[in-house]
N, C-alpha and C positions, 0 to 999 in steps of 0.2 A: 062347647067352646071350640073343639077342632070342626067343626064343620061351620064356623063362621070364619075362622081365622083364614081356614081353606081359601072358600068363597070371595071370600076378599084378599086374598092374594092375588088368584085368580084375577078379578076384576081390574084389580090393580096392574097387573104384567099384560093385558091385554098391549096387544102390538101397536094399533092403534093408538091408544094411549099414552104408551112411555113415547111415542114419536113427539105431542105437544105437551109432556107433563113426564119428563124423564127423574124427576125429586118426587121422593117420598118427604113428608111432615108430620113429624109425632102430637098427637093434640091429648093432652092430660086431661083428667075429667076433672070439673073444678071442685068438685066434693072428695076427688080420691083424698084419703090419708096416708099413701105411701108415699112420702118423699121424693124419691127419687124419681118417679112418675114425674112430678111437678116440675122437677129440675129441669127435666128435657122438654117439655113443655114448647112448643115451637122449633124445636130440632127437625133443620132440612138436611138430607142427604141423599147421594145417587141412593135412584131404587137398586142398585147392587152393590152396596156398600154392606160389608158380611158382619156389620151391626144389625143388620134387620134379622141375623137366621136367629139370635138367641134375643133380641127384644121387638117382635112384633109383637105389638096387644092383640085380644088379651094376655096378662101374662101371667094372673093367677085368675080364680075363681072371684075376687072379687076387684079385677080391673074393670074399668068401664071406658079405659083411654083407645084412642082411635089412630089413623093413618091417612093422611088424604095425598094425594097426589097434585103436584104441583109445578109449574111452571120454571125452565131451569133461570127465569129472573128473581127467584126467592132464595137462590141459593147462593149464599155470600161465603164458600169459603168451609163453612165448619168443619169440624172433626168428628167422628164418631167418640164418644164420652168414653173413660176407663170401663164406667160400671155400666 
């Protein structure tokens, strides 16, 4: 699990990248049964919005939810959630 989360961090902060896709998007997996997963479900935020250090997926052993990077026209504003 840490050498996926790595990897795709990685991938993700590549310089390149935050230049045409500076948002991070949480994508819930549509079978998880953790709630709160589901909530965020489409949650855009800067990639350095220090919600990501303690919820990037995976977040347990049996998350399946993802992260895609995205264009800063996706990002309307949100907040990072309490939980």
């Amino acid at each position: 699990m840490d050498d996926y989360k790595n990897n795709r961090l990685k991938q993700l902060k590549d310089p390149d990248l935050l230049k045409s896709r500076p948002y991070w998007k949480f994508i819930s997996n549509a079978t998880m049964v953790v709630p709160c997963h589901t909530q965020w479900d489409g949650l855009v935020l800067p990639h350095d919005d220090p919600w990501w250090d303690t919820h990037f997926p995976p977040l347990d052993r049996e998350c399946r939810c993802r992260v895609t990077a995205v264009r800063a026209s996706e990002y309307t504003g949100q907040i990072a959630p309490d939980t």
